[in-house]
Kinemage of the C-alpha trace (Angstrom):
@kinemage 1
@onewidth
@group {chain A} dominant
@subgroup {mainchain}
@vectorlist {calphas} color= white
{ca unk a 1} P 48.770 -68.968 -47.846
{ca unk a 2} L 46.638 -65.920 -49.197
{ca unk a 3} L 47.742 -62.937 -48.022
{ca unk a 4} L 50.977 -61.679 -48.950
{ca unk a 5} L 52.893 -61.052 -45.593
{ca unk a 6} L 56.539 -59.171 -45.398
{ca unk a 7} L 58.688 -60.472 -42.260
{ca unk a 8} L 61.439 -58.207 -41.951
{ca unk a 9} L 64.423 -58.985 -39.331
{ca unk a 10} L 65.802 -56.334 -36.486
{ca unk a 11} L 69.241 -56.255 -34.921
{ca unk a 12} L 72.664 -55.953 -34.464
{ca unk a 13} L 75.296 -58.060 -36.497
{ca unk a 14} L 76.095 -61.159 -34.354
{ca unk a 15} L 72.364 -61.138 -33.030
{ca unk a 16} L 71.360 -64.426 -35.408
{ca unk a 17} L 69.082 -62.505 -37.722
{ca unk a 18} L 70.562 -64.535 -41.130
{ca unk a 19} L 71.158 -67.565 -39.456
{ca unk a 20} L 67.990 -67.947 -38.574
{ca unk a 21} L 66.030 -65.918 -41.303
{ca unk a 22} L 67.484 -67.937 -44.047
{ca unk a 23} L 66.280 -71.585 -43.043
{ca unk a 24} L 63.386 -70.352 -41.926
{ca unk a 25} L 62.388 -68.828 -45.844
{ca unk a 26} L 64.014 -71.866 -46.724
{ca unk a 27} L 61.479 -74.564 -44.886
{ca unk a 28} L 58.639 -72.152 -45.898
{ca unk a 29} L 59.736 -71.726 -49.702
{ca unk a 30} L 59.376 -67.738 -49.392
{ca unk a 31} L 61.586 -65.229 -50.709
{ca unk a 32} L 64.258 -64.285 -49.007
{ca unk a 33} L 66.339 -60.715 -49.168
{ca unk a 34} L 69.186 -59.307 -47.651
{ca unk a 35} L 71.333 -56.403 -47.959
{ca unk a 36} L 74.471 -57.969 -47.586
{ca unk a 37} L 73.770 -60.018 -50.264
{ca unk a 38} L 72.454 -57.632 -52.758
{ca unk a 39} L 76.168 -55.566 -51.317
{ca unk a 40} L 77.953 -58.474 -52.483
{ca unk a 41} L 76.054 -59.036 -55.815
{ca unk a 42} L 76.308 -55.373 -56.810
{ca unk a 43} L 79.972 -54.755 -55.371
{ca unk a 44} L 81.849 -57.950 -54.886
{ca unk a 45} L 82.172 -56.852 -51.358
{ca unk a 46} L 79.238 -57.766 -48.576
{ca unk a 47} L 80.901 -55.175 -46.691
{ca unk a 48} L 80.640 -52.537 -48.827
{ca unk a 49} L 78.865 -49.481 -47.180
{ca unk a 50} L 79.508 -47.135 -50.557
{ca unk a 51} L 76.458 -46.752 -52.519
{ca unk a 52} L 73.939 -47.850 -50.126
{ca unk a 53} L 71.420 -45.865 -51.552
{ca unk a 54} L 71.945 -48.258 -54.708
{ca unk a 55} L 71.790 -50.990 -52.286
{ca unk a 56} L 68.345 -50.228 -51.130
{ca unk a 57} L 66.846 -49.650 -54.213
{ca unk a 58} L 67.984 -52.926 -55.134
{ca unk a 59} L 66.170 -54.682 -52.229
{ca unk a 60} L 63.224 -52.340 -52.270
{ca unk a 61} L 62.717 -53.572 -56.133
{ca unk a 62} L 63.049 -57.165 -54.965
{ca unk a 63} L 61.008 -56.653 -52.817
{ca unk a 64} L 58.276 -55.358 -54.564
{ca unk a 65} L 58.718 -58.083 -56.833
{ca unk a 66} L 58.561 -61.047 -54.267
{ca unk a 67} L 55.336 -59.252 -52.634
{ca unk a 68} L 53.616 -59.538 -56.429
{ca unk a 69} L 53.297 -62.978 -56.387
{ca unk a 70} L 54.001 -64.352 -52.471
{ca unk a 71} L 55.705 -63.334 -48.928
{ca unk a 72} L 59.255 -61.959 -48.245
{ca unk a 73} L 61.426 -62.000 -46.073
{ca unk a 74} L 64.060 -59.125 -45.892
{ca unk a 75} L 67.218 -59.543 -43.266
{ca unk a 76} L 68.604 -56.682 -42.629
{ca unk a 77} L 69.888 -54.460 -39.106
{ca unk a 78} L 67.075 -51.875 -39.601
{ca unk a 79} L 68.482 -50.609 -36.830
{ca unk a 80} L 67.217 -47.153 -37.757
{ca unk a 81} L 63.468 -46.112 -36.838
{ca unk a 82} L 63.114 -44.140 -40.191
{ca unk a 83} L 64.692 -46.552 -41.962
{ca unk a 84} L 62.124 -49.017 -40.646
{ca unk a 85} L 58.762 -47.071 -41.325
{ca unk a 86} L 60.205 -46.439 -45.035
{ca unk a 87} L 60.926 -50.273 -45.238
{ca unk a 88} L 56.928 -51.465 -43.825
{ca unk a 89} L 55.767 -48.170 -46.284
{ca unk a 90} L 57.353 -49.889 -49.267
{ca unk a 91} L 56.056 -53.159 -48.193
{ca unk a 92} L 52.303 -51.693 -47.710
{ca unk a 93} L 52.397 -49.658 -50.936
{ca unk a 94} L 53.991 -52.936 -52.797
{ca unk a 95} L 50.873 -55.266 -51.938
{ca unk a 96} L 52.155 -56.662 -48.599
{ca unk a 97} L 48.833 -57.356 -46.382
{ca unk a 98} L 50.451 -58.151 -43.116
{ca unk a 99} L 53.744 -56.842 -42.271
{ca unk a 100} L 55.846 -58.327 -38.828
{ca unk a 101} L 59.028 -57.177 -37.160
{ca unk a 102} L 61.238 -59.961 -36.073
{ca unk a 103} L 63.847 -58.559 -33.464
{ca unk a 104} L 66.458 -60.560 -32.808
{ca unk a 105} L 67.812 -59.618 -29.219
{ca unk a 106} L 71.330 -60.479 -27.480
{ca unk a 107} L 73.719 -58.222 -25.792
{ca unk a 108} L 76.290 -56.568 -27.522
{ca unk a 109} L 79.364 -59.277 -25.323
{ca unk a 110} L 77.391 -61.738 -27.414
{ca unk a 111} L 77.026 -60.087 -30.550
{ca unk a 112} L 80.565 -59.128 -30.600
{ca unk a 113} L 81.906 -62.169 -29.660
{ca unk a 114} L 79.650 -64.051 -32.482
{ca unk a 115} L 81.112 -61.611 -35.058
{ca unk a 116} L 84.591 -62.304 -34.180
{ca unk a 117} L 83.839 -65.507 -35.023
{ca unk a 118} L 82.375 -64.851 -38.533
{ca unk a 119} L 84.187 -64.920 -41.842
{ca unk a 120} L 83.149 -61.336 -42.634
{ca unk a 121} L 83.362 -59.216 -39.402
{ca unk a 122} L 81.792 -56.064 -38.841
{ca unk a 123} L 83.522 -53.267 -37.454
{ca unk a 124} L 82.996 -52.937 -33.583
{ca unk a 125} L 82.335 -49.374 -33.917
{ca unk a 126} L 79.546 -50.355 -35.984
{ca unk a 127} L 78.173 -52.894 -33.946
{ca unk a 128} L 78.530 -50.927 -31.185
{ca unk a 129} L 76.874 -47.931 -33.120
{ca unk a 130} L 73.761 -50.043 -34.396
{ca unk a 131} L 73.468 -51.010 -30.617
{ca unk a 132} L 72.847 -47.626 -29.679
{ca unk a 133} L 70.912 -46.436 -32.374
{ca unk a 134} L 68.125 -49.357 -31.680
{ca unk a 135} L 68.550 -48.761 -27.696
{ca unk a 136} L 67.838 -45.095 -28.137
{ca unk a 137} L 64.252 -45.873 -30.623
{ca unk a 138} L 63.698 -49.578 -29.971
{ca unk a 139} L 61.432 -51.377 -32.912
{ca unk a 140} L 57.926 -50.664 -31.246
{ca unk a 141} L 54.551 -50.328 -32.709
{ca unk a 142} L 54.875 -46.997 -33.625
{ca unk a 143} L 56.512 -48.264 -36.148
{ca unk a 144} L 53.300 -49.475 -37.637
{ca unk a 145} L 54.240 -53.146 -37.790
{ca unk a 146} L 50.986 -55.343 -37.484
{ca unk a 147} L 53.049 -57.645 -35.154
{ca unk a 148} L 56.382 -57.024 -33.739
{ca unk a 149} L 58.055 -60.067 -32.491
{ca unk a 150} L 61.004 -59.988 -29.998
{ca unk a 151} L 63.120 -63.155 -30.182
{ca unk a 152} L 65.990 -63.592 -27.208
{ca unk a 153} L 68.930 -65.165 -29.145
{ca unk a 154} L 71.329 -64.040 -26.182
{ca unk a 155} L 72.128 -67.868 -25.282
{ca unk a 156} L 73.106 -69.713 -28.231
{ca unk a 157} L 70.008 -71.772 -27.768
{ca unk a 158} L 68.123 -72.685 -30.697
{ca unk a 159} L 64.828 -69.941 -30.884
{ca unk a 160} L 62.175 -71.179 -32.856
{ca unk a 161} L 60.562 -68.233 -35.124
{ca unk a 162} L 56.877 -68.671 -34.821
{ca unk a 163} L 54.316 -69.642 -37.611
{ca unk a 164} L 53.413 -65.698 -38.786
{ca unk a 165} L 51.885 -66.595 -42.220
């Protein structure tokens, strides 16, 4: 692999994004981030939302580093559009030469129910907030993603996350 691609995960809690993100960096030996887990490292707490803006610069730093030497991958909602264009800035200005959006649809039933089900629930305010906030500015290519990949984990089915590098 030559160029030095970032693949950076949309959607909701419940939607699959880690469950499938993390074997997927896994199988292709590439570096994998995630907020929650720099949350938990930094806080003791994944669910921590206090000091977020520590958070980020955590991951952004990571991710600069990963993107020296190799491809990242970076699981998070992004559920904001601004949030998302300062996220594919960072990986641009930090060497990455191809940057894809991996959007991980299901409906929010789905979602919710697969968070009920999870060790570490989110509230459903929040879920049902992130919902909104990606139905009202959907990831698009405005968002200046050099592919933007929607994935339809609404079934349970396993979705196969094609070969982007």
């Amino acid at each position: 692999m030559n160029r030095r691609v970032a693949i950076l995960g949309i959607g909701i809690p419940g939607s699959g994004k880690t469950t499938m993100l993390v074997p997927y960096a896994r199988q292709l030996q590439l570096a994998y981030i995630s907020a929650d887990v720099v949350r938990q490292e930094l806080f003791g707490d994944a669910s921590q939302q206090a000091g977020m803006e520590q958070v980020w610069q955590e991951v952004y730093q990571r991710v600069a580093q990963a993107l020296a030497t190799g491809c990242v991958v970076v699981d998070s909602t992004n559920a904001k559009q601004r949030d998302r264009r300062s996220l594919i800035n960072h990986c641009r200005s930090s060497g990455a030469q191809y940057v894809v959006g991996l959007w991980f649809q299901a409906s929010i039933e789905v979602c919710l129910k697969r968070n009920g089900q999870r060790e570490r629930h989110v509230p459903q305010y929040a879920v049902e907030r992130m919902a909104e906030t990606l139905r009202m500015l959907p990831p698009s290519p405005r968002d200046e993603f050099d592919k933007l990949l929607i994935l339809n984990t609404n079934t349970g089915s396993p979705v196969t996350i094609p070969n982007i590098l």
